[in-house]
C-alpha positions in Angstrom: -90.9 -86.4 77.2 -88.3 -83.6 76.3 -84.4 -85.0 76.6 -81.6 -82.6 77.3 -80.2 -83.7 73.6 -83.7 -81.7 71.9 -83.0 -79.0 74.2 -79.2 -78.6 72.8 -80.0 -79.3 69.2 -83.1 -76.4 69.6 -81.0 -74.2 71.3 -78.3 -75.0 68.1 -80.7 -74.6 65.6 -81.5 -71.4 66.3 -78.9 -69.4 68.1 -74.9 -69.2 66.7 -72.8 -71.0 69.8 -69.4 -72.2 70.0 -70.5 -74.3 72.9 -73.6 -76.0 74.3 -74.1 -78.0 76.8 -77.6 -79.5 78.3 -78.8 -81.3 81.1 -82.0 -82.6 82.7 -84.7 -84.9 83.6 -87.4 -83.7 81.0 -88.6 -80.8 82.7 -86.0 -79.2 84.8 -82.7 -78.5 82.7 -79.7 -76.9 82.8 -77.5 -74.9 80.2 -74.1 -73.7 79.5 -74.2 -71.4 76.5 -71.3 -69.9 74.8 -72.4 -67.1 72.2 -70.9 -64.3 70.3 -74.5 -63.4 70.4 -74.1 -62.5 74.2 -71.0 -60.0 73.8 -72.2 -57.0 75.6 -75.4 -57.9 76.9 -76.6 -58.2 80.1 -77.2 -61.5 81.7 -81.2 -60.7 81.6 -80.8 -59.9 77.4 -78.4 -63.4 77.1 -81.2 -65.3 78.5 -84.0 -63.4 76.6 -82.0 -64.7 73.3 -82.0 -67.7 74.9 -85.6 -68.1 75.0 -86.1 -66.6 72.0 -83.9 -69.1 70.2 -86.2 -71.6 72.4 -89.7 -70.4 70.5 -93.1 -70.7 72.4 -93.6 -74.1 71.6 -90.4 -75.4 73.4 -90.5 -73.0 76.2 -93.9 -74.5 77.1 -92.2 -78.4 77.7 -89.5 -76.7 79.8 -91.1 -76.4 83.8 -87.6 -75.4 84.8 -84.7 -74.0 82.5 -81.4 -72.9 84.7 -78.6 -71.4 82.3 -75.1 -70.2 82.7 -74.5 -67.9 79.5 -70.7 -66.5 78.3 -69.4 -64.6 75.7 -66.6 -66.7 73.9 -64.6 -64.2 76.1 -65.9 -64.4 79.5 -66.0 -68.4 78.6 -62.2 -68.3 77.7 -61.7 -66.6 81.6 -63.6 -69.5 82.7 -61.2 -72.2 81.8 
């Protein structure tokens, strides 16, 4: 079974953050992301990287992946 922790350190491996945070059950999860990589893009393009960083193989353990992606910018507003 898939832990939140694989998710985080997949998402890590392959996509620059500044924050990550994962949660889930095995197959449903949900994300926080905080890229540079996301600065300008649309919410649809942030989660295409997202999955992208995921790979096929990943994305096929996921059922359910819910994400809330920032720019270190938008993230800083957050706070």
């Amino acid at each position: 079974m898939l832990k939140p922790e694989d998710v985080k350190r997949h998402i890590q491996d392959n996509l620059s953050c500044e924050f990550v945070d994962v949660r889930g059950d095995g197959q449903h999860f949900e994300a926080v992301i905080v890229s540079a990589a996301f600065r300008g893009k649309s919410r649809v393009q942030q989660h295409q990287i997202v999955y992208r960083a995921l790979g096929d193989g990943l994305r096929e353990d996921i059922h359910a992946l819910s994400m809330k992606t920032f720019s270190p910018e938008e993230w800083g507003k957050q706070k």
